[in-house]
PAPA-603981 format. One line per 5 residues: number of its first residue (from 1); for each residue x, y, z of N, C-alpha, C, O. Coordinates in Angstrom, 3 decimals, always signed. Example, Ala and Ser with C-alpha at 12.3 -4.5 7.8 and 13.67 -1.06 7.14 Angstrom:
<rs>
1 = +13.190,-5.690,+7.800,+12.300,-4.500,+7.800,+13.200,-3.300,+7.800,+14.236,-3.319,+8.465; +12.850,-2.250,+7.080,+13.670,-1.060,+7.140,+12.900,+0.030,+7.870,+13.409,+1.138,+8.039
</rs>
This chain:
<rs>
1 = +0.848,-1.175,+0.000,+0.000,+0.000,+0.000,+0.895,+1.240,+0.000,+2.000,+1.300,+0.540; +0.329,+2.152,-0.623,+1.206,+3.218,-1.007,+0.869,+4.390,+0.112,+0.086,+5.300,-0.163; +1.636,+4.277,+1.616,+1.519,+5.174,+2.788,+1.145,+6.211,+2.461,+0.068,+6.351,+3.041; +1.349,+7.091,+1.867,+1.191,+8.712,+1.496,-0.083,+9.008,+0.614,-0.446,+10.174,+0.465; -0.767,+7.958,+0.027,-1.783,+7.866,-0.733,-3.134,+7.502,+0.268,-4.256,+8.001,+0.182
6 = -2.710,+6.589,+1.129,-3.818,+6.228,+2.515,-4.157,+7.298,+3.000,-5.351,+7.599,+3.002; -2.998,+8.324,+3.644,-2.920,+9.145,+4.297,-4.105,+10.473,+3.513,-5.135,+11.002,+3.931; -3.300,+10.614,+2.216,-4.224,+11.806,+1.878,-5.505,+11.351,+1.421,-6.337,+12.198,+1.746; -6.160,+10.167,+0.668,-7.404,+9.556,+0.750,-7.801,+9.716,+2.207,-8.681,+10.557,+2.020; -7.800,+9.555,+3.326,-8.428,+9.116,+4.359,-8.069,+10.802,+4.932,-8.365,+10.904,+6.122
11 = -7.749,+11.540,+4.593,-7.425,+12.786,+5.332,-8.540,+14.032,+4.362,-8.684,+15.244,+4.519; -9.147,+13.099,+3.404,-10.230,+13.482,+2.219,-11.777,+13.189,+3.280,-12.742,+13.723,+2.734; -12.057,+12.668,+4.263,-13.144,+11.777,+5.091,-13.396,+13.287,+5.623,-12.488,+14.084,+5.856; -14.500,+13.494,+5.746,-14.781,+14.753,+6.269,-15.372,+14.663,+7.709,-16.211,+13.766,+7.783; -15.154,+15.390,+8.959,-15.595,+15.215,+10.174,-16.326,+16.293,+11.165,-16.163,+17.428,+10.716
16 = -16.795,+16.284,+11.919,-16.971,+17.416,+12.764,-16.191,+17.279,+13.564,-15.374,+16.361,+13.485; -16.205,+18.238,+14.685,-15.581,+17.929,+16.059,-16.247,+18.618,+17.523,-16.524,+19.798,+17.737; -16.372,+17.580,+18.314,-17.150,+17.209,+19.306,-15.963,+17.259,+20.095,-14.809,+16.998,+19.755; -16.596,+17.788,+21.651,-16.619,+17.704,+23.114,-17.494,+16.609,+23.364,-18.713,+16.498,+23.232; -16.396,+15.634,+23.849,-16.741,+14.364,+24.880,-17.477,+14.795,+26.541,-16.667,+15.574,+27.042
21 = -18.115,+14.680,+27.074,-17.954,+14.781,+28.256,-18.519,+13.616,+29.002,-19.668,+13.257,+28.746; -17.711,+12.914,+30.024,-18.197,+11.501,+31.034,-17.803,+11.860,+32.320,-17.078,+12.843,+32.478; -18.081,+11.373,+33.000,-17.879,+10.953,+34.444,-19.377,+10.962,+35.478,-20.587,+11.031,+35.264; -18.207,+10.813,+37.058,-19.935,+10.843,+37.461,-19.720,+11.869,+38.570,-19.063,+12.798,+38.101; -20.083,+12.117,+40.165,-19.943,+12.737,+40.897,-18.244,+13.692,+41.813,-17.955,+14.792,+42.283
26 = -17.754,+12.648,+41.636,-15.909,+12.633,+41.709,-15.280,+13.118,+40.630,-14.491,+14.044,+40.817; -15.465,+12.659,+39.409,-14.479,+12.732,+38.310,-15.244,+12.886,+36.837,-15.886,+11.961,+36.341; -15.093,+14.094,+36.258,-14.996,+14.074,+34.793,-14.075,+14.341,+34.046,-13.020,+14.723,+34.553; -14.181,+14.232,+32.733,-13.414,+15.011,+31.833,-14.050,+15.032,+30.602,-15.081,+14.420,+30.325; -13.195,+15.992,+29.630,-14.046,+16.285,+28.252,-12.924,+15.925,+27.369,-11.750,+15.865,+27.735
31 = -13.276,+15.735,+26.417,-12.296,+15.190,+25.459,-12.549,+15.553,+24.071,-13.769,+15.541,+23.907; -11.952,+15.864,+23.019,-12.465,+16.061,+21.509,-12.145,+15.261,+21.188,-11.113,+14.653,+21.472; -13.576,+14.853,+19.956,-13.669,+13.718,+19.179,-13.928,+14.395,+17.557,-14.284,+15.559,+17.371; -13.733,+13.649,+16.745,-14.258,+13.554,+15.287,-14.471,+12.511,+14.864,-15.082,+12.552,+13.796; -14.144,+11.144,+15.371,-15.015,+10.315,+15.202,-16.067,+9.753,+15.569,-16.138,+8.792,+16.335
36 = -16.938,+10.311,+15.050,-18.515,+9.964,+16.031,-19.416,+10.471,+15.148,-19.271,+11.586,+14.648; -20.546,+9.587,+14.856,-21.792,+9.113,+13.799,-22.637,+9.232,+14.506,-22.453,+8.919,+15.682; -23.974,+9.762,+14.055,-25.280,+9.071,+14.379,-25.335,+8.214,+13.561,-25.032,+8.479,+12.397; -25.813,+6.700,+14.005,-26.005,+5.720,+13.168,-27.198,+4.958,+13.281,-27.299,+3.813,+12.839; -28.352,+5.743,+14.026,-29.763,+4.938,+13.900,-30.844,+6.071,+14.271,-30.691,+6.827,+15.230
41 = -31.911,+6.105,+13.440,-33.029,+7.246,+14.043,-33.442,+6.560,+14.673,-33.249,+7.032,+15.793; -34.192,+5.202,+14.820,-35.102,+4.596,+15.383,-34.198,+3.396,+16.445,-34.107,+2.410,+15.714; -33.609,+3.099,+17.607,-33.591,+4.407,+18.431,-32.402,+4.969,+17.943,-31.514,+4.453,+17.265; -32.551,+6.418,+18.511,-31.526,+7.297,+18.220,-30.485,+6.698,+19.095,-30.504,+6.502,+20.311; -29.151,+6.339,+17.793,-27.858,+5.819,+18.547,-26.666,+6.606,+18.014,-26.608,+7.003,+16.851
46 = -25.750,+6.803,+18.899,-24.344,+7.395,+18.774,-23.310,+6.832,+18.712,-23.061,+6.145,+19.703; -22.385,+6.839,+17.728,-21.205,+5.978,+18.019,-20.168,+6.601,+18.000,-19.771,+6.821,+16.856; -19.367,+7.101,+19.026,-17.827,+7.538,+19.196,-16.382,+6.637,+19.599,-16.193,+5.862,+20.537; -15.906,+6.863,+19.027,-14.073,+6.285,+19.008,-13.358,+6.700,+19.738,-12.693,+7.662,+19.353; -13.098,+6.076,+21.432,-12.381,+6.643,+22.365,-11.109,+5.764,+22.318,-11.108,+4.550,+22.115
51 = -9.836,+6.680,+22.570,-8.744,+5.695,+22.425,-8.645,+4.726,+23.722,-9.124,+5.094,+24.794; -8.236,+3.925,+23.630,-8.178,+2.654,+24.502,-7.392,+3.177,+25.973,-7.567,+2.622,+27.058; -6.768,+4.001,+25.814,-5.264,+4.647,+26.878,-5.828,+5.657,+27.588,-5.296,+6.083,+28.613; -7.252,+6.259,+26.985,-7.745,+7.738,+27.290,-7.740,+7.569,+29.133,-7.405,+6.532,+29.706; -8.118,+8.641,+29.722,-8.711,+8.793,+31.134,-9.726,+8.498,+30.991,-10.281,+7.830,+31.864
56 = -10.413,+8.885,+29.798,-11.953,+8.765,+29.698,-12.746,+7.362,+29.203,-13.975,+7.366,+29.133; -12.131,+6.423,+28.938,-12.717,+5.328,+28.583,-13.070,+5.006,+29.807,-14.289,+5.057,+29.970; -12.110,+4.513,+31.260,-12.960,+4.472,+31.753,-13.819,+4.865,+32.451,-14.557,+4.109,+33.082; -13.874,+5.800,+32.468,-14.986,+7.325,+33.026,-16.115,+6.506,+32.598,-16.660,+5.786,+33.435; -16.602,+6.536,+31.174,-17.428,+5.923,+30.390,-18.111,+4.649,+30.998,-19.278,+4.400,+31.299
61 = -17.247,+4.121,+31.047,-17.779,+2.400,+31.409,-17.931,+2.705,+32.999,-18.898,+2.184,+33.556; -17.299,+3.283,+33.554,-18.221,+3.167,+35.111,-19.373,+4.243,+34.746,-20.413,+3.728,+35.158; -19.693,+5.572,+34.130,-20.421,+6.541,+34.745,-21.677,+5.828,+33.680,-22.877,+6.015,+33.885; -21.335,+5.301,+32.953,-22.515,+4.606,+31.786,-23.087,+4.992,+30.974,-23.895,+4.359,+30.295; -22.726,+6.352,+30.849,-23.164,+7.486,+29.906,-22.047,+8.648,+29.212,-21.092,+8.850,+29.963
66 = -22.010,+9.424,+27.936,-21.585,+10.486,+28.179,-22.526,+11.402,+27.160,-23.572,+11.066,+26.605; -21.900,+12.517,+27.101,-22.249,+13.474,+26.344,-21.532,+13.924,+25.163,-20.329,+14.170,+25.252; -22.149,+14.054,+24.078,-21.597,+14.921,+22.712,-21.861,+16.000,+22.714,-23.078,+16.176,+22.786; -21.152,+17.075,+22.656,-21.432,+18.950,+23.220,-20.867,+18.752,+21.571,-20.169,+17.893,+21.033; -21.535,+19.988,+21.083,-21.514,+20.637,+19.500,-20.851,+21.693,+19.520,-21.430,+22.698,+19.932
71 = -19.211,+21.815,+19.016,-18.449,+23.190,+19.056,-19.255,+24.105,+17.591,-19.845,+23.841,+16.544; -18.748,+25.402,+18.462,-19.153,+26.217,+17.490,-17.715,+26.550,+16.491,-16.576,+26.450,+16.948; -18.003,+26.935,+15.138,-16.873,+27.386,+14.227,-16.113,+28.355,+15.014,-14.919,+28.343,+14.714; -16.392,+29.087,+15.815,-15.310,+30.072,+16.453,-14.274,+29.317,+17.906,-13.518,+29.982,+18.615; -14.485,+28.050,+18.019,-14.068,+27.478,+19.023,-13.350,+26.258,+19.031,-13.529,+25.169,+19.576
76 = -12.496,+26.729,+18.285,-10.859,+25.879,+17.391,-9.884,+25.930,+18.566,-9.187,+24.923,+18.698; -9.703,+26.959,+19.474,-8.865,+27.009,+20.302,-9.399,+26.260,+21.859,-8.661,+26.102,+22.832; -10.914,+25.851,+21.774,-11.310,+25.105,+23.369,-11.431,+23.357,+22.226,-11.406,+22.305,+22.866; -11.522,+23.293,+21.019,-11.215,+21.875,+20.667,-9.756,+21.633,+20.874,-9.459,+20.781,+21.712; -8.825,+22.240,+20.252,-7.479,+21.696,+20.883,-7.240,+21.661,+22.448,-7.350,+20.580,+23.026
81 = -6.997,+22.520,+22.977,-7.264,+22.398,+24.391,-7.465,+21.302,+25.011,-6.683,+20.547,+25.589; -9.227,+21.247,+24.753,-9.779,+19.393,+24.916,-9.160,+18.320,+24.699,-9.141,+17.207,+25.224; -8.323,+19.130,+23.295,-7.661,+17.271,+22.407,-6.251,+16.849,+23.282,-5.443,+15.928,+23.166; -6.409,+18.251,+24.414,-4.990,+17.287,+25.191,-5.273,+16.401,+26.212,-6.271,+16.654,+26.886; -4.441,+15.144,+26.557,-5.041,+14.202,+27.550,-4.728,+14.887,+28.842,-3.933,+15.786,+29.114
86 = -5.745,+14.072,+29.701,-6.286,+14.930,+30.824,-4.804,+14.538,+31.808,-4.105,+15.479,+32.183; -4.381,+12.957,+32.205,-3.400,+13.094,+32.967,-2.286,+13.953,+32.733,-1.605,+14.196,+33.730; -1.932,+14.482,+31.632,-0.894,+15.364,+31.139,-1.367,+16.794,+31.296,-0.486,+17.594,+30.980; -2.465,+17.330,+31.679,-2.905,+18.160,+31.288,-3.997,+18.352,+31.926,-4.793,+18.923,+31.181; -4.498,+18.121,+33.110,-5.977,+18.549,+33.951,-6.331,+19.601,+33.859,-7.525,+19.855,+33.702
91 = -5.395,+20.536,+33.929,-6.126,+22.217,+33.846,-6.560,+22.426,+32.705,-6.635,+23.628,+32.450; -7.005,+21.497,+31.597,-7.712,+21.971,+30.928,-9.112,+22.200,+31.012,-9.734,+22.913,+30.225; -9.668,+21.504,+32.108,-11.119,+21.752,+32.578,-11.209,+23.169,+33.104,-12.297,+23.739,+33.010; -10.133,+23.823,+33.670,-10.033,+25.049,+34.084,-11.088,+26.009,+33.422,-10.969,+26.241,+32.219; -12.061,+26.553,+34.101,-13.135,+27.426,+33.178,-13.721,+27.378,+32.359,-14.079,+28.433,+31.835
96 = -14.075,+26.276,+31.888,-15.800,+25.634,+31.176,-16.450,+25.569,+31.915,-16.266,+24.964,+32.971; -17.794,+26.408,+31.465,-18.824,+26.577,+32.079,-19.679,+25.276,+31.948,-20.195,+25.271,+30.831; -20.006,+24.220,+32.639,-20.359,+23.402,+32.943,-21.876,+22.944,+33.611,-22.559,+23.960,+33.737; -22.280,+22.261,+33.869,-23.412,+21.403,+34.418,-24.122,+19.915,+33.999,-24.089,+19.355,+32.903; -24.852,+19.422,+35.408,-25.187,+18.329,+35.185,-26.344,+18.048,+34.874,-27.292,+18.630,+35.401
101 = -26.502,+17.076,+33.935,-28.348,+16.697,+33.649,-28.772,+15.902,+34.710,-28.086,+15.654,+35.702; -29.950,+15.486,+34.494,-30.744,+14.721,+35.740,-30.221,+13.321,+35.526,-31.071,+12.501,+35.874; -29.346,+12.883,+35.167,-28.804,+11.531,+35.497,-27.391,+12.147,+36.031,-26.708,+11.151,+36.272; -26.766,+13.098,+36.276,-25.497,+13.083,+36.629,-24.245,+13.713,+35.643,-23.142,+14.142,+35.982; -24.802,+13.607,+34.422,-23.732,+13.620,+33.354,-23.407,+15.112,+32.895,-24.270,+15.943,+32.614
106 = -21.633,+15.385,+32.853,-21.540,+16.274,+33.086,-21.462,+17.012,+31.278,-20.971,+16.437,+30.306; -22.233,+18.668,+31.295,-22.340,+18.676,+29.969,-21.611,+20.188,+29.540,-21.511,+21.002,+30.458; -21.195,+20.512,+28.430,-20.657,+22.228,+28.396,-21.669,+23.172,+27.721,-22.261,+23.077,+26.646; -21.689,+24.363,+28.940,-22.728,+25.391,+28.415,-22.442,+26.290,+27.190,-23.322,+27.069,+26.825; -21.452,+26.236,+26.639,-20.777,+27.263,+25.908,-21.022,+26.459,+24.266,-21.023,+27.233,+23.308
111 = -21.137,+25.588,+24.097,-21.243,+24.958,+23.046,-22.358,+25.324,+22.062,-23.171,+26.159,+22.459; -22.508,+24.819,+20.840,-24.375,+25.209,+20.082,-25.207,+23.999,+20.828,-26.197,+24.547,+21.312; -25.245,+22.294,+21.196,-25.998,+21.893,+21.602,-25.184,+21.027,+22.261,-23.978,+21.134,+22.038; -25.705,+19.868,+23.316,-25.321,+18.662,+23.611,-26.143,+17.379,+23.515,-27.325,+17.479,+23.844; -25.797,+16.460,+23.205,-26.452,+15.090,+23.218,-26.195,+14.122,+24.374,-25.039,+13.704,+24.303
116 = -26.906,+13.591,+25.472,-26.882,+12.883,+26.568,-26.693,+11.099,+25.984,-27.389,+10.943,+24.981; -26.060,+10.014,+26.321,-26.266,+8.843,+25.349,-25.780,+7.843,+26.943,-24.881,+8.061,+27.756; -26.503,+7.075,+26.901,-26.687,+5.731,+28.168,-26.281,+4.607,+26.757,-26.916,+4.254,+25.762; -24.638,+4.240,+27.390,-23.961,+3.417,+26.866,-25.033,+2.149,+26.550,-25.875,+1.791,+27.373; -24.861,+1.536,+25.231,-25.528,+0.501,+24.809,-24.273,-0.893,+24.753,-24.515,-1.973,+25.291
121 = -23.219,-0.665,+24.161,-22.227,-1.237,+24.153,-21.300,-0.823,+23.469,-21.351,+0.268,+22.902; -20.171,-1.717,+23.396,-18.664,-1.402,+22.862,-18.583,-2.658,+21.851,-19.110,-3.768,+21.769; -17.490,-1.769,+21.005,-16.524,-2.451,+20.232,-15.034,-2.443,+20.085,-14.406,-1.386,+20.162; -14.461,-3.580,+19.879,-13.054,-3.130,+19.956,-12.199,-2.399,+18.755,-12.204,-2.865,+17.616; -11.771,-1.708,+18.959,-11.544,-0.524,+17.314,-10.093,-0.683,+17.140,-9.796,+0.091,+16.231
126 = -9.268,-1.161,+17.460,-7.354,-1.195,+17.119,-7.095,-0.557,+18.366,-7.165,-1.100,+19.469; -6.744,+0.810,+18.091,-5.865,+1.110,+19.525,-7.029,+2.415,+20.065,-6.714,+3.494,+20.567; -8.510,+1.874,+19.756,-9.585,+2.663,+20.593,-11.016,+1.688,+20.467,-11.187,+0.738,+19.703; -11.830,+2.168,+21.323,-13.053,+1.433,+21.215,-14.004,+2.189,+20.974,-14.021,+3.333,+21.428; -15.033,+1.674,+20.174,-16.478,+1.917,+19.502,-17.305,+1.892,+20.451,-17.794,+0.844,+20.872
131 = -17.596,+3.160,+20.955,-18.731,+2.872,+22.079,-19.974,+3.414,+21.526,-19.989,+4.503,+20.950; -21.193,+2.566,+21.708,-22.330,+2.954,+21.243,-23.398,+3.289,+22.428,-23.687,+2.659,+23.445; -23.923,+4.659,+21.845,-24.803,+5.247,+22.864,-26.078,+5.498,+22.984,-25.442,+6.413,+22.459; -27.343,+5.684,+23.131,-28.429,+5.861,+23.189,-28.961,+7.172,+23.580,-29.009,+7.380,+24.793; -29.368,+8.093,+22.794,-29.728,+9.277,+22.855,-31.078,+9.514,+23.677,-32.238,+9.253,+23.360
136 = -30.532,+10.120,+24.886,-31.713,+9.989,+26.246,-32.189,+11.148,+26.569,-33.209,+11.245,+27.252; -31.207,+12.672,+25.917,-31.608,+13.679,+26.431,-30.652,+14.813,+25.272,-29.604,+14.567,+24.674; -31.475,+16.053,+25.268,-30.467,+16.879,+24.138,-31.070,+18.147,+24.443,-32.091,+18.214,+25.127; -30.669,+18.846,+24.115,-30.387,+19.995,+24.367,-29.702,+21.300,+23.298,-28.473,+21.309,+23.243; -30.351,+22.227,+22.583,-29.794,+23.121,+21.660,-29.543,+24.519,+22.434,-30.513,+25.149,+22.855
141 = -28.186,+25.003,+22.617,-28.262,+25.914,+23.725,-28.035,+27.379,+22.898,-28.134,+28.328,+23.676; -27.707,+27.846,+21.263,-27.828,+28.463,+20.271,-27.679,+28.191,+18.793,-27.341,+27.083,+18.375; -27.865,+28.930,+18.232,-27.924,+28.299,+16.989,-26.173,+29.161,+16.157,-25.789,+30.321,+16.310; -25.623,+28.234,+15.481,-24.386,+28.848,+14.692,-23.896,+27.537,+14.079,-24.379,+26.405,+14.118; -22.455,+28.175,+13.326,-22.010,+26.580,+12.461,-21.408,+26.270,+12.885,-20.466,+26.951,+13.291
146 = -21.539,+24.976,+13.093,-20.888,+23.985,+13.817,-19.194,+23.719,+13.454,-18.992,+23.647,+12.242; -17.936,+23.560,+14.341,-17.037,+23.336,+13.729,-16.841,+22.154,+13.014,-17.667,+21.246,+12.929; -15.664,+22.181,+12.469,-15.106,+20.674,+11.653,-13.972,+20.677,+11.262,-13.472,+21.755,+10.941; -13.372,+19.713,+11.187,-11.882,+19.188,+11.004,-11.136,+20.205,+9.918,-10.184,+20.977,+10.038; -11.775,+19.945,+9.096,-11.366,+21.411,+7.866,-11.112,+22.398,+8.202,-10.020,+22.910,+7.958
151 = -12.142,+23.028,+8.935,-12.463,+24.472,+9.367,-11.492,+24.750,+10.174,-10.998,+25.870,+10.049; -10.852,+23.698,+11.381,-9.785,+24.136,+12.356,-8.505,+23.971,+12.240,-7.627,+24.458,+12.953; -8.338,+22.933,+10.886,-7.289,+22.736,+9.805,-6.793,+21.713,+10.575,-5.633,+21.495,+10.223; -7.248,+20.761,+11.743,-6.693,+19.571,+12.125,-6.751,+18.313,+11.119,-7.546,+17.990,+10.235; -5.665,+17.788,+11.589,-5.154,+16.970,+10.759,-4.984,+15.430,+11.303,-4.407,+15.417,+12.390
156 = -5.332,+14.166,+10.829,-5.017,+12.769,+11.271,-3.748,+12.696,+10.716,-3.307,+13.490,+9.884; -3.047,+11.553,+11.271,-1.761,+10.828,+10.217,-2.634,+10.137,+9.485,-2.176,+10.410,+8.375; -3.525,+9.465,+9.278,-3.987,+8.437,+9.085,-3.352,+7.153,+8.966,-4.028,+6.146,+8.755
</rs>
């Protein structure tokens, strides 16, 4: 396979990018994602790609839920931020305006919306897992365009 040809084909996949947020009373964190689908109306299901190493996987699997928060196009600088891991880096929770829904789950106010999802199950993905979620609660907190991988000029190796 011709490495440099994978790379820019698969760097052609177009994405948004999402604020993770899990935990439960003790411990959260938020995390940016771009891999993550809705992949069913009927029920409404979510599927995001957490790396296997994260803090937050297992946040996930104990708190049983998380949240998809919707960045806005002007908020390229709180997705990187996010995209750093939390043991390296905790103060990145530092000043997100925050709160919890009526199950516990912690969500960001600053965002255009969030999606609430009660883990359905996992898959094993290489060096992350496919967790699938169930859309229990949502929330549109303004209206604007949403960011995306393009827009913030992030980049995969693929």
């Amino acid at each position: 396979m011709d490495e440099n040809a994978k790379k820019e084909a698969l760097r052609l996949f177009t994405y948004g990018l999402y604020a993770v947020t899990t935990g439960d009373a003790d411990t959260w964190n938020a995390f940016t994602a771009n891999w993550l689908s809705q992949v069913s109306f009927d029920p409404p299901l979510v599927a995001v790609s957490v790396e296997n190493a994260s803090f937050s996987l297992p946040l996930i699997r104990r708190a049983g839920r998380f949240a998809v928060n919707v960045f806005d196009a002007e908020q390229r600088e709180l997705a990187g931020r996010l995209g750093k891991s939390f043991s390296k880096r905790p103060e990145k929770l530092d000043g997100l305006r925050v709160e919890r829904t009526e199950t516990g789950c912690p969500v960001l106010l600053d965002g255009l919306a969030w999606v609430e999802c009660a883990v359905e199950g996992e898959l094993p993905a290489g060096d992350s897992t496919l967790v699938l979620g169930r859309v229990t609660d949502a929330r549109v907190l303004r209206r604007a365009e949403p960011l995306t991988m393009l827009a913030a000029g992030f980049k995969h190796a693929g």
